[in-house]
N, C-alpha and C positions, 0 to 999 in steps of 0.2 A: 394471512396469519403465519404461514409457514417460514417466511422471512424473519418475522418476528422471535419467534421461535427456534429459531438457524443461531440468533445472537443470544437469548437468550440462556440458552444449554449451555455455550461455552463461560458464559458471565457463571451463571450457578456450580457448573463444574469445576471452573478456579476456584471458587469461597470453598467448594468444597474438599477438593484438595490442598488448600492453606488449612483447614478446620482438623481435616482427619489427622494431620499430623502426628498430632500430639495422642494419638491412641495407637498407631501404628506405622512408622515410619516409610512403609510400604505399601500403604493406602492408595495415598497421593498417585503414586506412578497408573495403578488397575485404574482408578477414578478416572483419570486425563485421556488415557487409552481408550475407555468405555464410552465418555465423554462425546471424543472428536469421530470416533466410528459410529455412534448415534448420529452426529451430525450431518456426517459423511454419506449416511444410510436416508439422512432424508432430503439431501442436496437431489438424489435420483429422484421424488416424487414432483423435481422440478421438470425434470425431462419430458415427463409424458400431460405436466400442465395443460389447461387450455387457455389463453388469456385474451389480451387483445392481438389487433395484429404488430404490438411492440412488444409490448410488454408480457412475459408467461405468469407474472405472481405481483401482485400490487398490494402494499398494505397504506393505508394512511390513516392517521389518529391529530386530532388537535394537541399542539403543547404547548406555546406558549405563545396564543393567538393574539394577542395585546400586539407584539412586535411580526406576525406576518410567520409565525415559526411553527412547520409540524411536522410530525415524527413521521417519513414520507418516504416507505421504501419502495425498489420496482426491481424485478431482475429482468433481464432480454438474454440473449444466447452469449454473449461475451463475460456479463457479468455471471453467468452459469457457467460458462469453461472454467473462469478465473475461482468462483469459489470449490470449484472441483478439485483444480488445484490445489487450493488453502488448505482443505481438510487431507486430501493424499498427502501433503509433504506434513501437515500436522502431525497425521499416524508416523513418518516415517521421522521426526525431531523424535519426538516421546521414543522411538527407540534406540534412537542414539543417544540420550540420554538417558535412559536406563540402568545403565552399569556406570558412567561417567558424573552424573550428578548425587552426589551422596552428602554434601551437605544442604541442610535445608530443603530437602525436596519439595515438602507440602508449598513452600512458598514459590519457589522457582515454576513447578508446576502452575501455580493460581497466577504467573507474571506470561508463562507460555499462552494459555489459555485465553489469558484476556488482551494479548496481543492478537490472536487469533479471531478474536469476539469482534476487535478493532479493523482489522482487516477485511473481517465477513461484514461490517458496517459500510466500512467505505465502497467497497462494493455493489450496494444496496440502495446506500443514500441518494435521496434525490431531493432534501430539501439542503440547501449550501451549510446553513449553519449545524442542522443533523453532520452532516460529513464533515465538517470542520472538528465537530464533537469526536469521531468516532476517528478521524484524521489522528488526534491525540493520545486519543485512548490505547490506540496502538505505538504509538512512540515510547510510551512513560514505560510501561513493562520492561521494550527491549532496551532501553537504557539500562532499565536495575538488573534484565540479567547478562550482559554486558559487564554492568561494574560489579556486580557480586561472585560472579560465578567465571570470571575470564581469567584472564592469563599474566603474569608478570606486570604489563604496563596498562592495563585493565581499566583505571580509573580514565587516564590520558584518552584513551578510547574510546571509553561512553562518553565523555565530557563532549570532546571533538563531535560527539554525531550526536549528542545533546543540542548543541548550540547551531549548529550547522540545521540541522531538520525545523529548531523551534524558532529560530530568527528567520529563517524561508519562513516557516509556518505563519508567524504573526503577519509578514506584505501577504499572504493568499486569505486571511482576514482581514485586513484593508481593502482588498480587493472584492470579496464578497459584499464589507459592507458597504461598497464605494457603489457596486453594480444594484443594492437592494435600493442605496437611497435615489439613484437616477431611476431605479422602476418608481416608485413613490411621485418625484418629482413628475415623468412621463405620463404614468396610468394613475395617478392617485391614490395609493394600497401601498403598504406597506408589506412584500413578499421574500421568502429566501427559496421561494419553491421553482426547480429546476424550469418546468415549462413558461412559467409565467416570466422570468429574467430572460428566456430565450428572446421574448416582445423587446426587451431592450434596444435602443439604440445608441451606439457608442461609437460614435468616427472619428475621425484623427487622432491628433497625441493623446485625448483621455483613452480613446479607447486601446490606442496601445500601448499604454502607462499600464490602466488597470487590467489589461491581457499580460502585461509582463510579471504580474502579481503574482497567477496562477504559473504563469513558464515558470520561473525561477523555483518557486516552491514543488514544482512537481519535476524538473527538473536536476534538484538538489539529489530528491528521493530517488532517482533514474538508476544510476547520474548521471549527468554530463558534463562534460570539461566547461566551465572550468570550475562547478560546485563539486569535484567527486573524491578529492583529498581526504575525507575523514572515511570511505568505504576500506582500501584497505586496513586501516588503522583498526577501523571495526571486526572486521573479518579474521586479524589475524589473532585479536584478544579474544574474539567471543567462545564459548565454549562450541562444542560440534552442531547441537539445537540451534545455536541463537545464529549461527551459519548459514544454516539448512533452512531457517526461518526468513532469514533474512533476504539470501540473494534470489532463493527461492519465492517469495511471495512480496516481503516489504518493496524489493524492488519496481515491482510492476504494478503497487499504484501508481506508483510517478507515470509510467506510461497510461495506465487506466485512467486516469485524470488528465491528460493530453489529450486522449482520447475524447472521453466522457462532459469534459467541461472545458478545457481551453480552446480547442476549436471551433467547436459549437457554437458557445457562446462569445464569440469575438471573430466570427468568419473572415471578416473585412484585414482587421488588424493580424491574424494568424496569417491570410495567404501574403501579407505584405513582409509579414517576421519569417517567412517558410526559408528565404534564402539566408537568412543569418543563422535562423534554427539545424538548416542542413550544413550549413557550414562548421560550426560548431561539432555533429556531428560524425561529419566527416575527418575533422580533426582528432574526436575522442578515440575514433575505429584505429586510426595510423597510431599516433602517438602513445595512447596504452597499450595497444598490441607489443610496441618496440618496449617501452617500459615493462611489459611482464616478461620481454627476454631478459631480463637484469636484475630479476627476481632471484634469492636464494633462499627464500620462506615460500613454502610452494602456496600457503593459502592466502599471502597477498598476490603470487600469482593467477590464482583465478581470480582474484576480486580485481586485476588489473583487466586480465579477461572479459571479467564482465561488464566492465567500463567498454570496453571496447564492442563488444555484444549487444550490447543497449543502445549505441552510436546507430548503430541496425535498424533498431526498433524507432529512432527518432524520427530517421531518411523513411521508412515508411510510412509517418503519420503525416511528415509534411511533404510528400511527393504527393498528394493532394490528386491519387487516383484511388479506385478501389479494390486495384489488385495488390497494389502496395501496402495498403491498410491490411487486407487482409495476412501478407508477408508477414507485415510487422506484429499481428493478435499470435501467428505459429511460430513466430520466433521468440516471444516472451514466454508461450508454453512452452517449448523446445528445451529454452534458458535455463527454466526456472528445474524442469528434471532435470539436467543434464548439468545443472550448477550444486544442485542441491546432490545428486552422487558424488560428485567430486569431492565436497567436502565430506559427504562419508568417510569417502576414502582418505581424505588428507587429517581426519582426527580432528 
């Protein structure tokens, strides 16, 4: 229940800094602050859990049992670093937007918030279509505060990582629903539930058609050469929050779902895609590195940076040992404080 609960607070604490608004203009800010340090305060009663020996906090509920679909969440110790994260870098957006976002607050807050709610979803999720849901819910937020709240070319910016994230996003729903209908065909059941797709079997070009589904879309969100064109563009219109939010945590579902679900589920087809996937990038580490030497906007300089950062994080998940993997989970936490002060500091 506690999972549930994780998502829940933030969903409520947006409405209700969109609500307070209009009584106090100053609301919104204590509300989101109170909000993510609630959430952050019970992120640690996952620590001392007891669960299985995966999983520490499991929730499952029926919801739309007709199609194989339930509300299905689990955390394990990765998905526990990573919402560690979410909530630290939460507290430290809400105060770099503090003095910086003065129009609209109630609303920008209830777009942080439930970017946040989205993130602590994806995280969580273990039934595909759940996370496809919560995949979005995070999107749609930091698009509007992107184009609301960014900088001169502001619209160009959200649009570019509008369409870039939602046109990945629609193939890693093809792909879901390509791998539910081969469980159906295989086992007879119609399921989007993580273990039960695991049964799957998928070899040759389908299965690495629909493994390319999941790469690309999680890939985009990394990113990696050659989807990562609209990160700076993002980075340098967002205001300092949707920075701090962004390279900070959005970035590292893409690897958390490389993790999480395209390797896993596509073994066969992953270790086959491992030399293009590293090739790729080892490309993105060289050539954005030389690229952010040519920078004269320092915050598309680290967002070249962090193209090239993440190239890191790929080579560990397809070097396909478990020291690398391991490299690769402390170099996204590394990334994501070490991303997210920079743009403190770059405004």
């Amino acid at each position: 229940m506690i999972l549930v609960t994780l998502i829940a607070v933030l969903f409520v604490g947006g409405l209700a800094c969109w609500l307070s608004e209009r009584f106090n203009p100053d609301l919104p800010r204590v509300i989101a602050l109170l909000t993510v340090l609630l959430d952050f305060a019970l992120m640690f009663s996952l620590l001392g859990a007891e669960g299985s020996s995966t999983w520490v906090a499991v929730f499952e509920a029926p919801w739309i049992s007709r199609f194989g679909i339930s509300f299905y969440l689990a955390a394990d110790g990765l998905s526990i670093l990573l919402l560690m994260l979410t909530a630290f870098l939460g507290v430290v957006a809400i105060g770099a937007a503090w003095d910086e976002v003065q129009e609209r607050p109630g609303f920008f807050y209830f777009n942080l918030l439930w970017t946040l709610a989205g993130v602590v979803g994806v995280f969580t999720a273990l039934d595909l279509f759940l996370f496809f849901f919560f995949w979005e819910v995070m999107l749609i937020p930091m698009y509007l505060i992107i184009a609301i709240w960014g900088h001169e070319n502001k619209n160009y910016a959200a649009m570019k990582f509008f369409i870039f994230t939602q046109v990945t996003g629609m193939m890693m729903l093809v792909s879901i629903l390509v791998l539910a209908y081969f469980h159906y065909l295989q086992l007879g059941s119609l399921s989007f539930n993580y273990h039960d797709l695991l049964n799957v079997s998928l070899t040759g070009e389908m299965g690495m058609w629909v493994m390319l589904g999941f790469f690309i879309s999680f890939s985009t969100k990394l990113p990696s050469m050659p989807f990562h064109s609209w990160l700076p563009d993002a980075h340098s219109q967002a205001p300092t929050a949707g920075s701090v939010i962004l390279a900070g945590v959005l970035l590292k579902t893409g690897a958390y779902g490389l993790i999480r679900f395209a390797v896993p589920l596509f073994p066969e087809a992953s270790m086959a895609f491992a030399p293009v996937a590293m090739t790729l990038a080892a490309v993105s580490i060289l050539y954005c590195a030389k690229v952010a030497f040519a920078q004269d906007d320092i915050k598309r300089l680290i967002a070249y940076t962090s193209v090239s950062h993440m190239g890191f994080v790929t080579l560990g998940i397809y070097g396909w040992n478990e020291q690398a993997l391991q490299g690769a989970v402390m170099t996204m936490l590394a990334h994501g404080l070490s991303a997210a002060a920079l743009f403190m500091l770059a405004g």
